[in-house]
C-alpha positions as CSV (number, residue, x, y, z in Angstrom):
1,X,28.8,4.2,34.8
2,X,26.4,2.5,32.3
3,X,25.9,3.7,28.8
4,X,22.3,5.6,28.4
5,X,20.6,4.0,25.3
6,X,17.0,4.0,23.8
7,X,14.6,1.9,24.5
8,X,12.5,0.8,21.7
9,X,9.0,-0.2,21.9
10,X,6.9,-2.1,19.0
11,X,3.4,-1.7,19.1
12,X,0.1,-2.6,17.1
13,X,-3.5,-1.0,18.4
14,X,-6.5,-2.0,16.5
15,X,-9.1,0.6,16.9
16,X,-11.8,-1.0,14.9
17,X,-12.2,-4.9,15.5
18,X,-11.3,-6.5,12.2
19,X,-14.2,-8.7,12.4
20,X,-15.9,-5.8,10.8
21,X,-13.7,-4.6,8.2
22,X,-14.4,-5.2,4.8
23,X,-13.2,-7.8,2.9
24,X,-11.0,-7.6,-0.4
25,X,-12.2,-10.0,-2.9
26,X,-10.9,-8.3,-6.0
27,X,-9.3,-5.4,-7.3
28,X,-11.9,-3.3,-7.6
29,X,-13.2,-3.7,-3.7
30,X,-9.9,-2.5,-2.9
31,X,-9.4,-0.2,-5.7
32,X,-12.9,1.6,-4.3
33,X,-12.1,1.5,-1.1
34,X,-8.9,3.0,-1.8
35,X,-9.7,5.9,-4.2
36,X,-12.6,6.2,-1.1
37,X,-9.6,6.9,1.3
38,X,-7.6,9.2,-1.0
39,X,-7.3,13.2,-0.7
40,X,-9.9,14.4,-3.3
41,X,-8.3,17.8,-3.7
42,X,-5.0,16.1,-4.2
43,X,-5.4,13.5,-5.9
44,X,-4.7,15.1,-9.1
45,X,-2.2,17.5,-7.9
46,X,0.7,14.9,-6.5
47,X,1.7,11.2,-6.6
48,X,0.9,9.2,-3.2
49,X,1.8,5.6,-2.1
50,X,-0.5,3.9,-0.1
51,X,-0.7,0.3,1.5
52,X,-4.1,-1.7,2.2
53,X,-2.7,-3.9,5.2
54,X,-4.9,-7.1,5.4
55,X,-5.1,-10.1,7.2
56,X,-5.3,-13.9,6.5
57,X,-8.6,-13.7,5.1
58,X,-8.2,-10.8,2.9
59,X,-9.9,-8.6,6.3
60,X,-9.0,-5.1,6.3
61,X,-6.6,-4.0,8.9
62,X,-5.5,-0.6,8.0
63,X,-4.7,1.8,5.1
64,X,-1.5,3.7,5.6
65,X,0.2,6.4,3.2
66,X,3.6,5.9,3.1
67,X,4.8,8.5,1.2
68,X,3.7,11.7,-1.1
69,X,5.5,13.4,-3.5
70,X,5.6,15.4,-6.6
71,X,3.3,15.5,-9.8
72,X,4.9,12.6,-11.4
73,X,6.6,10.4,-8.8
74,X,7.3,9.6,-5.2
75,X,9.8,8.1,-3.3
76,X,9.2,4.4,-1.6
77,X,11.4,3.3,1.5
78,X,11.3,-0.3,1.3
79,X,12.7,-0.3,5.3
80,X,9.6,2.3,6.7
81,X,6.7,-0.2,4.3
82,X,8.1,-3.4,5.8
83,X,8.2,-1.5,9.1
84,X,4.7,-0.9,8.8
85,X,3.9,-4.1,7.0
86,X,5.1,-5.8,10.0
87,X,4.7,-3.6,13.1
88,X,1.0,-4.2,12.2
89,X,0.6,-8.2,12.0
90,X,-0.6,-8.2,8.1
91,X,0.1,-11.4,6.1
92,X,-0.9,-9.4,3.0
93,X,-0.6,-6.4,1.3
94,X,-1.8,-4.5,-1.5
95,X,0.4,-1.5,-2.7
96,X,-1.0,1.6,-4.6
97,X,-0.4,5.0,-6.0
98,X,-2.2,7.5,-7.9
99,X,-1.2,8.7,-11.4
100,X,-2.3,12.7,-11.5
101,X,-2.0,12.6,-14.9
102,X,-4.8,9.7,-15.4
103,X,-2.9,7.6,-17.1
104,X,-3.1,4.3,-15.8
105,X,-0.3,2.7,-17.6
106,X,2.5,1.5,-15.2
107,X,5.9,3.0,-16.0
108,X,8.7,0.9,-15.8
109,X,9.5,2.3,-12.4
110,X,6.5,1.2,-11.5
111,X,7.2,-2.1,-13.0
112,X,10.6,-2.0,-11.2
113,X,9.0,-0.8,-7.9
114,X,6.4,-4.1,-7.7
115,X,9.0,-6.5,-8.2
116,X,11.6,-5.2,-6.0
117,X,8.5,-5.4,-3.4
118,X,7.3,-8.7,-4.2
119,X,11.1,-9.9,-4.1
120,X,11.8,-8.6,0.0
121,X,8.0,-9.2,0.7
122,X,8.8,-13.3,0.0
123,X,11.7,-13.3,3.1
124,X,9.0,-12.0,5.9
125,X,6.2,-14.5,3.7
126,X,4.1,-11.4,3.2
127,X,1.5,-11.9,0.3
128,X,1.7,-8.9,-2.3
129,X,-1.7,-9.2,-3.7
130,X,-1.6,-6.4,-6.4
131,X,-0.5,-3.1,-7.2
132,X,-3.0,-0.4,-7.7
133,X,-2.5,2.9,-9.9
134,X,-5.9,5.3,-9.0
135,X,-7.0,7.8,-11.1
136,X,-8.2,11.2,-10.1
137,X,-11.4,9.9,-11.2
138,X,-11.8,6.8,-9.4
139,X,-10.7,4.6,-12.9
140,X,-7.5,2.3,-11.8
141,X,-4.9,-0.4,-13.5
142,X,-4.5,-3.7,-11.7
143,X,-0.8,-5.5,-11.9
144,X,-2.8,-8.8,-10.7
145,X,-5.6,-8.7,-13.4
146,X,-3.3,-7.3,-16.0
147,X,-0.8,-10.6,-15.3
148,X,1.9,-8.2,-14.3
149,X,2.0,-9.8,-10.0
């Protein structure tokens, strides 16, 4: 008698052809189109991650929000982003998370958070292109611009 296991499946569908997905060419075209994508009446209530999954040249793939959470944090599970990371074909990333409060300094879990990132992201050679903190009103701090990548 044979042992009954799972099957897994991986797949990747691409309902709009990145051709004709924007293109990130700073922090604040993704930062926009970010804040663009985020639950207004939300926002500043509770802390969301987000990932903008792009291609090789910087073309939008996908948005996907990995986790939510409480007013002043929320959890990351480096296993389900690289999951997603992967699963989906992107070459690059750009991580985010909104600050309720409007403060756009990064704590130093956030500092913790984008390094521990960046370090797994170099074994798959996935690009970490910034880390985004949105405000509720649309204003946001760049680890890239601010040196901190």
């Amino acid at each position: 008698m044979k042992d009954k296991v799972n099957e897994i499946q991986i797949s990747y569908k691409e309902k709009a052809s990145t051709l004709k997905s924007p293109t990130i060419k700073s922090s604040k075209d993704s930062a926009e189109l970010l804040f663009e994508h985020w639950n207004k009446d939300t926002i500043a209530l509770q802390e969301s991650f987000k990932i903008l999954l792009l291609n090789n040249s910087n073309k939008v793939k996908g948005i996907y929000e990995l986790s939510t959470g409480g007013i002043t944090g929320t959890l990351v599970d480096l296993r389900i982003l690289f999951a997603v990371i992967l699963k989906s074909l992107s070459v690059g990333v750009i991580i985010s998370h909104n600050h309720p409060s409007n403060k756009l300094e990064p704590s130093e879990s956030d500092k913790y958070l984008t390094q521990k990132i960046k370090k797994a992201a170099v074994f798959f050679d996935i690009m970490v292109l910034d880390h985004l903190i949105i405000a509720p009103n649309g204003d946001y701090y760049s680890f890239a611009d601010n040196s901190m990548l």
